[in-house]
Backbone as numpy.savetxt, mean C-alpha at the origin, in Angstrom:
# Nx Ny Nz CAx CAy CAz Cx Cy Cz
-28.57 -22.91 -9.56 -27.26 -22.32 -9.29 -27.36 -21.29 -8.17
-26.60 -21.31 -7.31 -26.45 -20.67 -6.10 -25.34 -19.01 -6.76
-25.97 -17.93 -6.82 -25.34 -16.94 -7.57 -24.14 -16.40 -7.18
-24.41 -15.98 -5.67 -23.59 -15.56 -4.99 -22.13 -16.34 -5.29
-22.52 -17.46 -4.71 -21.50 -18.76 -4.91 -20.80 -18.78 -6.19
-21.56 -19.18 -7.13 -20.53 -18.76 -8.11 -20.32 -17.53 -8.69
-20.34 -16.08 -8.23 -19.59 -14.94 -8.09 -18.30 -15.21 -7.31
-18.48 -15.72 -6.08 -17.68 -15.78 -5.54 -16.42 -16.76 -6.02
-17.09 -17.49 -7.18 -16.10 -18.52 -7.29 -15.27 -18.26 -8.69
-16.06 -16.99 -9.18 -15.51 -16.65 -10.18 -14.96 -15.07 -10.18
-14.82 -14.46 -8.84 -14.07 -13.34 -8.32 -12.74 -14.11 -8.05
-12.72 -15.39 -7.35 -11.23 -15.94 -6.75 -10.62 -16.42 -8.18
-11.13 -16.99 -9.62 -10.49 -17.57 -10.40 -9.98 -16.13 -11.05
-10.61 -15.18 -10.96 -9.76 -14.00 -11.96 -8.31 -13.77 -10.56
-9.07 -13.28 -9.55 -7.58 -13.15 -8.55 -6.59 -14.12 -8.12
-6.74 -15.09 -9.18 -5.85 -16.30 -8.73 -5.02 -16.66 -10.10
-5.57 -16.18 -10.87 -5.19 -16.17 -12.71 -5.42 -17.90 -12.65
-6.12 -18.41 -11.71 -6.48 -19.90 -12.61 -7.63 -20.48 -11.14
-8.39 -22.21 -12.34 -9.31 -22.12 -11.57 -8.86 -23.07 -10.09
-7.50 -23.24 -10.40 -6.66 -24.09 -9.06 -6.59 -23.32 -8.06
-6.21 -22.23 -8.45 -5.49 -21.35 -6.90 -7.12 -20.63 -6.92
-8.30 -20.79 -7.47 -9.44 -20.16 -6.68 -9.62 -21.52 -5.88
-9.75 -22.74 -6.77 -10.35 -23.83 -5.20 -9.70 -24.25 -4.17
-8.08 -23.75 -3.80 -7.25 -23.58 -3.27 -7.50 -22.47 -2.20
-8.06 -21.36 -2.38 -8.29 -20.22 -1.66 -10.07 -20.54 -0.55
-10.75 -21.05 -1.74 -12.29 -21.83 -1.57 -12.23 -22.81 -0.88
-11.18 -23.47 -0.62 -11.39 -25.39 -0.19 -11.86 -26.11 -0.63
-12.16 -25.99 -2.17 -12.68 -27.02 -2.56 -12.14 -27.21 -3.76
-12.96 -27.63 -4.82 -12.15 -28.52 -5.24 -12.17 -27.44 -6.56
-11.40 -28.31 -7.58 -11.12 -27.32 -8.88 -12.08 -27.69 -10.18
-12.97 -28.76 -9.85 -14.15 -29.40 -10.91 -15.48 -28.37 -10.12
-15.85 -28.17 -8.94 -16.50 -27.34 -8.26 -16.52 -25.77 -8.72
-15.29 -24.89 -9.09 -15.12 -23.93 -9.14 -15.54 -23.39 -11.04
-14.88 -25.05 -11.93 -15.41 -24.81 -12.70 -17.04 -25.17 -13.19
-17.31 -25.54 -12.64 -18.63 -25.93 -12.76 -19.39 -24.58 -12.31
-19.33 -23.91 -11.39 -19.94 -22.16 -10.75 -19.95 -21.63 -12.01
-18.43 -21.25 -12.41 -17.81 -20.04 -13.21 -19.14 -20.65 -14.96
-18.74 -21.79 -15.38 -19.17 -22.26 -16.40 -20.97 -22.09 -16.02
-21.51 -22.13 -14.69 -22.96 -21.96 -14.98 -23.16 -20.51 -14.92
-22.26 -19.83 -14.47 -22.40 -18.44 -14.08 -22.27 -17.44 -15.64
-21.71 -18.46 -16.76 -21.23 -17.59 -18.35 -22.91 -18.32 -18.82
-22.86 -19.53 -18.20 -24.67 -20.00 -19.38 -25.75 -18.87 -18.91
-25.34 -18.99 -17.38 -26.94 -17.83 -17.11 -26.41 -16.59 -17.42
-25.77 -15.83 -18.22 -25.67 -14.60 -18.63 -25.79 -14.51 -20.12
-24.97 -15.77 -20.91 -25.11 -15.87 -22.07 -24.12 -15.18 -22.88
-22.86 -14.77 -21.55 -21.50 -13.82 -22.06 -20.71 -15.00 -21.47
-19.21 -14.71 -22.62 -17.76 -15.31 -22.30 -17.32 -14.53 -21.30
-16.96 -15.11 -20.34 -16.39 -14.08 -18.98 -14.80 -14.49 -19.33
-14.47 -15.91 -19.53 -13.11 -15.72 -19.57 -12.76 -16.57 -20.85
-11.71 -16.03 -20.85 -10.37 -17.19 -21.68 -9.51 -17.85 -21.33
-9.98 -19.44 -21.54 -9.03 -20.50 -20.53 -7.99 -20.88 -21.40
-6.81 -21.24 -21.04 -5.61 -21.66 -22.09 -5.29 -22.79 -20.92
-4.36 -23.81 -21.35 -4.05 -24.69 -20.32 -3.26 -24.64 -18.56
-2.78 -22.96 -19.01 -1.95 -22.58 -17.96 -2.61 -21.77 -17.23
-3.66 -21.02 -17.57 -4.25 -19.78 -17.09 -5.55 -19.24 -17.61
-6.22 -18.67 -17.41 -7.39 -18.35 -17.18 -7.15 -16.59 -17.63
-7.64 -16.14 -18.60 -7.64 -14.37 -18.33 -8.86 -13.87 -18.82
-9.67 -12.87 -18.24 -10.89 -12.31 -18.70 -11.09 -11.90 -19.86
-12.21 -11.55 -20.41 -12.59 -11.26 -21.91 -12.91 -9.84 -20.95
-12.92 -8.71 -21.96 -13.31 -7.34 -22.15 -14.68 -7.29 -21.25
-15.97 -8.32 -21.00 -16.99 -8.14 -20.46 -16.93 -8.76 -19.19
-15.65 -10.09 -19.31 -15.39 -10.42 -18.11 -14.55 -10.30 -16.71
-14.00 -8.57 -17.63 -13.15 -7.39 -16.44 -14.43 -6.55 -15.97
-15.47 -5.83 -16.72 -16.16 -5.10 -16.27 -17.22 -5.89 -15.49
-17.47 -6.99 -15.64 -18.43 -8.21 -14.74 -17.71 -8.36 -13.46
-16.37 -8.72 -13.08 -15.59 -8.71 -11.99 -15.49 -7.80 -11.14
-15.19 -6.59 -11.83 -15.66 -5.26 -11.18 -17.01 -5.19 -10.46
-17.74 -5.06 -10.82 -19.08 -5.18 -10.34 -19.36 -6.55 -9.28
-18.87 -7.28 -9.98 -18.77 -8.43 -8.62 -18.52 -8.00 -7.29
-17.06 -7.53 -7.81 -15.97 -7.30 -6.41 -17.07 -6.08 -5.36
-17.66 -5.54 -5.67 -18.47 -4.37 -5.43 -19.80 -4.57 -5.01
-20.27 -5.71 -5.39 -21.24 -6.71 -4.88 -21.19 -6.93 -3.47
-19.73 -7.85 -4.08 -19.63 -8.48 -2.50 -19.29 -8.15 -1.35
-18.55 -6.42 -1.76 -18.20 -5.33 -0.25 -19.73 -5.37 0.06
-20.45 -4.95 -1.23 -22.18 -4.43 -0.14 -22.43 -5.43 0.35
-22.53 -6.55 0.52 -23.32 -7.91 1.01 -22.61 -8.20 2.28
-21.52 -7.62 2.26 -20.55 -7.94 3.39 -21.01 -6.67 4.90
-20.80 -5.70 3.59 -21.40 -4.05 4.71 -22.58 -4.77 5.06
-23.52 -5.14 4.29 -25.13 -5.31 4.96 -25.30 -6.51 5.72
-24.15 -7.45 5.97 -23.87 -7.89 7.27 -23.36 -7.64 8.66
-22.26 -6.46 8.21 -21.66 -6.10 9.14 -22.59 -4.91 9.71
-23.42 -3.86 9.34 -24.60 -2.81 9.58 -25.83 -3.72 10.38
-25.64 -4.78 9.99 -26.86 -5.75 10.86 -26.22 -5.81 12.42
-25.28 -6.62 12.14 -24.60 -7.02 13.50 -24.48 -5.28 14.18
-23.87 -4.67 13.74 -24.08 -3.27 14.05 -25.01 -2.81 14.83
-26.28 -3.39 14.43 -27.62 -3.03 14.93 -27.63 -3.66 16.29
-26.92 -4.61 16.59 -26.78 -5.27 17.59 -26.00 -4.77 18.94
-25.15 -3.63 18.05 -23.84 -3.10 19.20 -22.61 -3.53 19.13
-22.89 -4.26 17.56 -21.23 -5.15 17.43 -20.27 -4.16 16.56
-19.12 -3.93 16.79 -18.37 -3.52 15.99 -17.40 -4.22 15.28
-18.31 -4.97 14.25 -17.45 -6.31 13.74 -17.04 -6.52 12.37
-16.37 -7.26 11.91 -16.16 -7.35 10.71 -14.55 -7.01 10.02
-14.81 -7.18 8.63 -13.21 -7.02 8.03 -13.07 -5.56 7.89
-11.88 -4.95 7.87 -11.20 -3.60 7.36 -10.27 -4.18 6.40
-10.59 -3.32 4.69 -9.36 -3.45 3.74 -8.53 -2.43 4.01
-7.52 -2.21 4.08 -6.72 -1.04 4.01 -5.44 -1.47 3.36
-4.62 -0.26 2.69 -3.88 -0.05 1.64 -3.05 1.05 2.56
-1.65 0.42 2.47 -0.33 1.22 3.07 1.00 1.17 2.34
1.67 1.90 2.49 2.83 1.60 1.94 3.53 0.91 3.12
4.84 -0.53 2.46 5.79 -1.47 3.00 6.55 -0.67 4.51
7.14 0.43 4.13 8.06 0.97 5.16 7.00 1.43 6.05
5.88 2.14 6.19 5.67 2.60 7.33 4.53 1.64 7.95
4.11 0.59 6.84 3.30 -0.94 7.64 4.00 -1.28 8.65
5.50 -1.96 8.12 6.39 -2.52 9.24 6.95 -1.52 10.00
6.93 -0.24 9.97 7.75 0.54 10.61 6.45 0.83 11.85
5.20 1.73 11.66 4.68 2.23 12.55 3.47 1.26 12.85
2.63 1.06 11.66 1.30 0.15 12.41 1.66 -1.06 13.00
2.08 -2.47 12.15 2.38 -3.39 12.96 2.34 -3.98 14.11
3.42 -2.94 14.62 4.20 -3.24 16.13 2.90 -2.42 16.86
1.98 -2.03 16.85 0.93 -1.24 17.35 -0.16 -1.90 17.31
-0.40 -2.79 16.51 -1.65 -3.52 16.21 -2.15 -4.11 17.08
-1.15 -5.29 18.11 -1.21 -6.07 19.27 -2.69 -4.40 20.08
-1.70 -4.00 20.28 -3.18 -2.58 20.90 -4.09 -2.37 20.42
-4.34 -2.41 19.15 -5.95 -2.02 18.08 -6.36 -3.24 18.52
-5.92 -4.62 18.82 -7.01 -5.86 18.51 -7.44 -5.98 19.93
-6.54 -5.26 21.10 -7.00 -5.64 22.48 -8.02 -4.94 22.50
-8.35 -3.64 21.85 -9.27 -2.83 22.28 -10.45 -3.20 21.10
-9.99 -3.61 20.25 -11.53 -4.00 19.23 -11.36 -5.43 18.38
-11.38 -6.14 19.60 -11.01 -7.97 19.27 -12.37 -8.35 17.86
-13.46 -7.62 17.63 -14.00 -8.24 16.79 -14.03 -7.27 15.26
-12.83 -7.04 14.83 -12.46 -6.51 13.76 -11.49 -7.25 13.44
-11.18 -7.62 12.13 -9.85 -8.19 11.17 -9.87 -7.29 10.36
-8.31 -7.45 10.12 -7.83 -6.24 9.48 -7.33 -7.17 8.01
-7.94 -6.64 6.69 -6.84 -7.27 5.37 -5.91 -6.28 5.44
-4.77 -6.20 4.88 -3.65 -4.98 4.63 -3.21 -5.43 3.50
-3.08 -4.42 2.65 -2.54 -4.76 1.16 -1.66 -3.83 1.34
0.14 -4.42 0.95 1.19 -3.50 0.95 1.61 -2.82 -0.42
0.94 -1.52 -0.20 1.09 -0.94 -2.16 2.28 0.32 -1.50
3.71 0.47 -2.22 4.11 1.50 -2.32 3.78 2.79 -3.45
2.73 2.26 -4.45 1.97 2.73 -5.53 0.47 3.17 -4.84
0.48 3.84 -5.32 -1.24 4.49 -4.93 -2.03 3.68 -6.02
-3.02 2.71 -4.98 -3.84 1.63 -5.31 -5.48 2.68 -5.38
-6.02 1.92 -6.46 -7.37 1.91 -6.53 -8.41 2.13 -5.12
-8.93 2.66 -4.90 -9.71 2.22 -3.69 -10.79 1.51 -3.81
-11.40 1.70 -5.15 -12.79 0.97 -5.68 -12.34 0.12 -6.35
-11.19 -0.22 -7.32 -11.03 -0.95 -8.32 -10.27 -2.29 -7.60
-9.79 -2.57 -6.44 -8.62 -3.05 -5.20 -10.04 -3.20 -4.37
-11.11 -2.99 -3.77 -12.28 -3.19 -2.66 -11.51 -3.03 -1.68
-11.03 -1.29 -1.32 -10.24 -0.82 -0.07 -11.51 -0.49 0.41
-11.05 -0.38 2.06 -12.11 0.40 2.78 -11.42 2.18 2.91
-10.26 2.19 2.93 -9.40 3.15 3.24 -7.80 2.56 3.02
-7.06 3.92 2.58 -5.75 3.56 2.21 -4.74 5.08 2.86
-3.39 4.54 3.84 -2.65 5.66 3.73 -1.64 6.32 2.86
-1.58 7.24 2.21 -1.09 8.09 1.30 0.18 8.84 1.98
1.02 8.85 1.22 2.14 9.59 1.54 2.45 10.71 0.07
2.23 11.70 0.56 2.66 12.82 -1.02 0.97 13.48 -1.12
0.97 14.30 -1.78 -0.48 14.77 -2.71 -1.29 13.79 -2.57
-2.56 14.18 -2.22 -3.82 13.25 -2.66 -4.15 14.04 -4.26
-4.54 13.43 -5.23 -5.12 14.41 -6.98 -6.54 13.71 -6.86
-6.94 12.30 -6.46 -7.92 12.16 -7.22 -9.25 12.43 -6.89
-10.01 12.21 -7.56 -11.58 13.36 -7.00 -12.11 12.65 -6.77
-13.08 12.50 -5.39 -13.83 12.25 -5.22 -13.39 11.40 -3.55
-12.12 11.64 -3.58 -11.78 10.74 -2.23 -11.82 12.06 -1.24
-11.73 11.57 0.12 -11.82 12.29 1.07 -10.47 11.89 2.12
-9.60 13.30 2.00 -8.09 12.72 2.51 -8.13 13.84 3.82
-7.66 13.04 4.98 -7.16 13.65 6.21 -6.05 13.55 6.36
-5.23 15.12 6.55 -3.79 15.04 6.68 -3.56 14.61 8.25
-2.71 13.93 8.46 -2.27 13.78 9.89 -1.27 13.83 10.21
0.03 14.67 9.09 0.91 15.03 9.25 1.88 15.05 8.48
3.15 15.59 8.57 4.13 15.39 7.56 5.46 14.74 7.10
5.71 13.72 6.39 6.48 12.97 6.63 8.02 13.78 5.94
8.74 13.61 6.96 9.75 14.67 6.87 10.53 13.87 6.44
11.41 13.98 5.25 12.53 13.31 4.45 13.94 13.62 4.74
14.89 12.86 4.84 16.16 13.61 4.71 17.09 12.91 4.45
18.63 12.80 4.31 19.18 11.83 3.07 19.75 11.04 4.03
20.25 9.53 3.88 21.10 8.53 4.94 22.10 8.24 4.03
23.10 7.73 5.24 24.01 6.65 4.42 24.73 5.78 5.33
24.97 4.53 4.77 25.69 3.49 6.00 26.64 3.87 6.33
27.22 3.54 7.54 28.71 4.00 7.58 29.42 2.93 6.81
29.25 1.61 6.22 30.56 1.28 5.35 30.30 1.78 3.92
29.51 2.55 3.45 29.42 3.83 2.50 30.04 4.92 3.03
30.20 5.31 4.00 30.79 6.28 4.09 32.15 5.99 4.32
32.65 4.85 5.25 34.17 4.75 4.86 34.71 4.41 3.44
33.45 3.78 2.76 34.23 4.09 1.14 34.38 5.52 0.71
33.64 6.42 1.15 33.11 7.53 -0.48 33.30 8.47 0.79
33.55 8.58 1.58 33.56 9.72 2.30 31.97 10.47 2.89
31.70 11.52 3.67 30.19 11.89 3.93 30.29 13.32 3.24
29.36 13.66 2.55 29.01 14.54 1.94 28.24 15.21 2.66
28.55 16.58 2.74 28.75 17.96 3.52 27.72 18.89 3.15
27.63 19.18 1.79 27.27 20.46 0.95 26.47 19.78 0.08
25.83 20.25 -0.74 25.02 19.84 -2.29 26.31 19.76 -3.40
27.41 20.66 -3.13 27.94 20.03 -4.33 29.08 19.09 -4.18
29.30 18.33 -2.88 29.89 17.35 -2.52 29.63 16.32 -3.54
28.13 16.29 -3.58 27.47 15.43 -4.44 28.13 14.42 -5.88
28.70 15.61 -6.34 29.45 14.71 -7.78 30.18 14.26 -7.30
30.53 13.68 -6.30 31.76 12.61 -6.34 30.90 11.66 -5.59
30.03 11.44 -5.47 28.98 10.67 -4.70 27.72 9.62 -5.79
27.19 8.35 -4.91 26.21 7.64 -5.96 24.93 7.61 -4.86
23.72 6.96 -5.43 22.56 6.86 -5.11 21.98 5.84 -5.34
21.17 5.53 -4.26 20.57 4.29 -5.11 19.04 4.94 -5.55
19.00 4.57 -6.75 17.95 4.80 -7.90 16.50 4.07 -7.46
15.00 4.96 -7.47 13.82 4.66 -7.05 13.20 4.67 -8.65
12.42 3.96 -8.87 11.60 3.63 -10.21 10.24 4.19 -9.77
9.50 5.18 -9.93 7.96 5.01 -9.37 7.18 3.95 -10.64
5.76 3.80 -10.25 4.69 2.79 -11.11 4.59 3.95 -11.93
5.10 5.11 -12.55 4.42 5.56 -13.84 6.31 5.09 -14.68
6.70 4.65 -14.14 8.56 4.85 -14.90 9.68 5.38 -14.59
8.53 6.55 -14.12 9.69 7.65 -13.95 10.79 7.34 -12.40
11.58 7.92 -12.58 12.79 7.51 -11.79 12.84 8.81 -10.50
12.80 8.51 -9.51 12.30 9.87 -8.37 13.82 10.64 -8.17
13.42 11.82 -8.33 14.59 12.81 -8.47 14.76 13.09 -6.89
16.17 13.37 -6.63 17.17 13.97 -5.80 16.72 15.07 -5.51
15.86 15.71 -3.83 15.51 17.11 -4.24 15.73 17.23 -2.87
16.47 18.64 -2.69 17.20 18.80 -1.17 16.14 20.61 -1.35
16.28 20.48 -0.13 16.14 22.53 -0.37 16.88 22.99 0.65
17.47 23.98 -0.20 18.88 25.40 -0.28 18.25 26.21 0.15
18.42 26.53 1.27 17.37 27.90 1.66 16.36 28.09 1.16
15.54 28.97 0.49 14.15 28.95 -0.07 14.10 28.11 -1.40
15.01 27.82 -1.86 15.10 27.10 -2.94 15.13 25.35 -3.17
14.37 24.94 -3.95 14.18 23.48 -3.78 15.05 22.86 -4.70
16.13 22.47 -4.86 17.07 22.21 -6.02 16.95 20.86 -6.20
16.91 20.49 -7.65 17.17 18.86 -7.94 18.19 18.16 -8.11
18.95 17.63 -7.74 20.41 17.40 -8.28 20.42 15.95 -8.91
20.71 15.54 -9.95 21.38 14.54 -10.70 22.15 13.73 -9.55
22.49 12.43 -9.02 23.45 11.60 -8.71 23.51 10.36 -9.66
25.15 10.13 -9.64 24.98 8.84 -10.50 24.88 7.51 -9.20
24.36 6.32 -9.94 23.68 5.23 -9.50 24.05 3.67 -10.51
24.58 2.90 -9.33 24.84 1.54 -9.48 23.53 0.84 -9.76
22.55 0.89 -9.16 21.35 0.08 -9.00 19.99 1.22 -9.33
18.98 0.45 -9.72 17.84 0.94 -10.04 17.14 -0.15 -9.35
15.86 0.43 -8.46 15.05 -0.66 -7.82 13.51 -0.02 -7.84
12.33 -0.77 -7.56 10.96 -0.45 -7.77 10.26 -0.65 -6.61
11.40 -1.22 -5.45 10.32 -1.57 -4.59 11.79 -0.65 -3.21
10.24 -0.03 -1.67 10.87 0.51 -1.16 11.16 -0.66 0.21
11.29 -1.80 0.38 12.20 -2.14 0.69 13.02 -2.80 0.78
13.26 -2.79 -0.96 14.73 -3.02 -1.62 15.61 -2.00 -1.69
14.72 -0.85 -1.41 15.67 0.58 -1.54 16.60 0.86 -0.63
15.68 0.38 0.78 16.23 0.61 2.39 17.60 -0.48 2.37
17.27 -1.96 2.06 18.27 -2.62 1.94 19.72 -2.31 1.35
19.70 -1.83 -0.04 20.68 -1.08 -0.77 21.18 -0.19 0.23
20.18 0.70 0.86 21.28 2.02 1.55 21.59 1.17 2.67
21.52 0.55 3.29 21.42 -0.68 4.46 23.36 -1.07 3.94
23.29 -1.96 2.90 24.54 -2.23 2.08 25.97 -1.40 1.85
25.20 -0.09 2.08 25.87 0.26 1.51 26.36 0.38 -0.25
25.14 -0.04 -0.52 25.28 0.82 -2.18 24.87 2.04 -3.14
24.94 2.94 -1.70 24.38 4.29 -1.90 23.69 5.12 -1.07
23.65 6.63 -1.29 22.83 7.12 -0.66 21.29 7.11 -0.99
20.33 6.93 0.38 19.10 6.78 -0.22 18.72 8.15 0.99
17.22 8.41 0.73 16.23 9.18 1.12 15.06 8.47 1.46
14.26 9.13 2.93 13.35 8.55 3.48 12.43 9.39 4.24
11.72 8.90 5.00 11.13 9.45 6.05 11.80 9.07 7.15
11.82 10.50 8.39 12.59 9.99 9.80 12.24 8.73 10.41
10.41 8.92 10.64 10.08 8.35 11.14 10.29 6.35 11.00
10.75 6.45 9.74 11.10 5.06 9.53 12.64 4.86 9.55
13.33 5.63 8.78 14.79 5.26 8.93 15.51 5.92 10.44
14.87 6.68 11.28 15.95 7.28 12.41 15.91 5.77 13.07
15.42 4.95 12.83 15.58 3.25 14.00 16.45 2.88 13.50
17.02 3.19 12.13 18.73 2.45 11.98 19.48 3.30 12.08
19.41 4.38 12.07 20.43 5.70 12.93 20.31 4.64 14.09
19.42 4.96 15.64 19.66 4.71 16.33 20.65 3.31 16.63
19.95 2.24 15.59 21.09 0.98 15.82 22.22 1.18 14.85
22.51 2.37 14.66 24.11 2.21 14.31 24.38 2.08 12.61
22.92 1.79 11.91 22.86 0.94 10.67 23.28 1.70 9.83
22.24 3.05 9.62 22.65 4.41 9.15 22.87 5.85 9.72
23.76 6.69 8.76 24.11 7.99 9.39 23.32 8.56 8.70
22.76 9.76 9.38 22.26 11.19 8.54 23.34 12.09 7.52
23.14 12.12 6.64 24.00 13.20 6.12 23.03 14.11 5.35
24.08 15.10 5.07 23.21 16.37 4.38 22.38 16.94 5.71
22.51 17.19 6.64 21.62 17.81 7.88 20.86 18.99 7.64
21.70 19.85 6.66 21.25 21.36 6.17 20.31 21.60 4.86
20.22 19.87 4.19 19.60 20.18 3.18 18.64 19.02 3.09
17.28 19.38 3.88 16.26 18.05 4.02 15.67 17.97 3.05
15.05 17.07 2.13 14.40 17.37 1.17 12.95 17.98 0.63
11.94 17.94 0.07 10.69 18.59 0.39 10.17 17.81 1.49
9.25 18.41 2.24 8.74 17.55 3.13 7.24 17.45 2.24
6.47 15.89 2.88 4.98 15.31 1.81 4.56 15.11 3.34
3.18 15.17 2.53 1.84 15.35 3.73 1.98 13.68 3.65
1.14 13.45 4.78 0.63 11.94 5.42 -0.87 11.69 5.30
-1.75 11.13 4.65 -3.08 10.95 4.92 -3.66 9.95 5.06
-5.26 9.78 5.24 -5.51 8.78 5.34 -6.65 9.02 4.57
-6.83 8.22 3.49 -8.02 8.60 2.67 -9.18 7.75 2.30
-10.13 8.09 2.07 -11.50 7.11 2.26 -12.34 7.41 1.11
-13.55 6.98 0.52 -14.08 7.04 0.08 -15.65 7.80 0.59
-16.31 8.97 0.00 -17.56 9.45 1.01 -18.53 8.28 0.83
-19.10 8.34 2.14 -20.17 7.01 1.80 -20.97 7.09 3.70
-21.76 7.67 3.57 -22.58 7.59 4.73 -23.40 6.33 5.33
-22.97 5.17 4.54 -22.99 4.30 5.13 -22.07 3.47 5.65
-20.66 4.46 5.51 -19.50 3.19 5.92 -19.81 2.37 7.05
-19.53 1.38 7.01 -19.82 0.64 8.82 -18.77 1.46 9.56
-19.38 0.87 10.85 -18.54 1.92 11.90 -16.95 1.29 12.42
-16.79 0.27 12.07 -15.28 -0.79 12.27 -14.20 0.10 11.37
-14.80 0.48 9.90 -14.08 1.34 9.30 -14.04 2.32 9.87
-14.47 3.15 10.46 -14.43 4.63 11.03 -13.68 4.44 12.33
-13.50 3.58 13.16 -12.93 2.90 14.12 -11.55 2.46 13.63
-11.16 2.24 12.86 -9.66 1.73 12.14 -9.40 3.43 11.44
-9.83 4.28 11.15 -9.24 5.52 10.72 -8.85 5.88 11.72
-10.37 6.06 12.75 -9.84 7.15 13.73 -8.55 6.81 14.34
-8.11 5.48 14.85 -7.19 4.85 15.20 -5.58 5.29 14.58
-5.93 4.98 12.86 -4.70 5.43 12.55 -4.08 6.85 11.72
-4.95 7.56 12.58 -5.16 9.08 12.39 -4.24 9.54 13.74
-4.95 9.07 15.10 -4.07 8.77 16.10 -2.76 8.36 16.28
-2.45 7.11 15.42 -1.29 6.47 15.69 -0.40 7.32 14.85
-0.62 7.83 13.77 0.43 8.72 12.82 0.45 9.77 13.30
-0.48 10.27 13.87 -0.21 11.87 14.48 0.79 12.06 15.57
0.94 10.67 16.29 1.86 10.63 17.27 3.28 10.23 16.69
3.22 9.40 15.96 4.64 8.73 15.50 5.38 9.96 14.55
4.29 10.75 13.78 5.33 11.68 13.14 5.23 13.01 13.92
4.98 13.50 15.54 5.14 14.50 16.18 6.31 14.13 17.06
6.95 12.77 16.84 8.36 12.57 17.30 9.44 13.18 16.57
């Protein structure tokens, strides 16, 4: 049995929840994939998974085995890419983790420039508006919007993403534009869900004071850009960063309102894991978008 191989073939059947969409991802076939996974449980002498006819889900030893897989196969990958390295190459994959609005809003349209200048890097991008794992997800680096809490990461601020409230103008020829904070009660919102439940509060600041205000709300949504769409619609006022919503100010899409009462402003980072061996493609994709945010939010 070739080990690697079937790690690999039994990392794609857990991220695929079956053993079709791993030989689908593999190119090969789906008697191949089980045949890896099945020699890969004899030479350990553990159940890695539980097959049902529809799906495939890990046993208790065969989440903490995957883990370690996934973690495997970044090092085997680094100690390819540190070789070529040795060579003068700056090559290889970057994982990175962003949130939806400022992927399509700022990197994107910028990228065409990162690949002219470092054609032998690929970039994965995983779009989390949730703060993703960095070890548990095999990020190389992820950008953060709000507080960094967790220990052990290493976060560079590169600036601050300044919030403040919109609304379409055919919201505003319904409901009128709200002026003041207590305009507000005669006014709706469209409703943000974060990944712990909780529902993100209304928070303007009043002179030194950061006030929360209650709005009522037609819609409740979990993702941010279903949120943009809604205020887009016109089914409410939403809240953002400039740097992403002033491009539908400019086309006309949305108005600013509330001018006097922006909401808290949240840091911007870019956060990594310490590791003195990162390859240098990763350190080359930070520095980059350490750069690119420092400029887009000093507009």
């Amino acid at each position: 049995m070739d080990k690697v191989s079937a790690i690999k073939a039994y990392v794609k059947v857990i991220e695929s929840n079956s053993f079709t969409g791993a030989a689908e991802v593999l190119h090969t076939s789906t008697v191949y994939v089980t045949r890896m996974v099945q020699a890969l449980e004899s030479d350990l002498g553990v159940k890695l998974l539980n097959r049902t006819t529809r799906r495939s889900k890990p046993t208790d030893a065969g989440i903490r085995y995957y883990e370690r897989c996934v973690a495997l196969l970044r090092d085997l990958e680094e100690m390819d890419a540190d070789a070529q390295a040795s060579k003068g190459s700056n090559s290889g994959k970057v994982r990175v983790s962003m949130p939806s609005l400022v992927a399509k809003s700022v990197v994107i349209p910028q990228l065409p420039d990162f690949f002219a200048n470092n054609p032998d890097i690929q970039l994965d991008i995983s779009i989390a508006d949730q703060h993703p794992d960095l070890i548990e997800d095999g990020l190389d680096c992820a950008v953060r919007v709000g507080p960094v809490s967790e220990l052990g990461l290493i976060a560079k601020t590169v600036g601050i993403y300044k919030t403040l409230t919109y609304a379409s103008p055919d919201y505003i020829r319904a409901h009128g534009e709200p002026v003041t904070l207590s305009d507000l009660s005669d006014h709706i919102g469209v409703s943000y869900a974060m990944k712990s439940g909780r529902i993100r509060g209304w928070e303007f600041i009043d002179g030194d004071e950061v006030r929360t205000i209650p709005l009522k709300s037609a819609i409740l949504v979990n993702d941010a850009d279903t949120y943009v769409a809604c205020g887009l619609a016109g089914l409410g006022l939403i809240q953002g960063g400039t740097f992403i919503l002033d491009a539908h100010v400019r086309a006309g899409r949305l108005n600013m309102v509330l001018r006097d009462y922006p909401s808290n402003p949240r840091p911007v980072s870019v956060v990594y894991m310490p590791n003195r061996t990162r390859p240098r493609r990763v350190d080359i994709f930070i520095e980059w978008l350490m750069e690119l945010y420092s400029t887009q939010l000093a507009k």
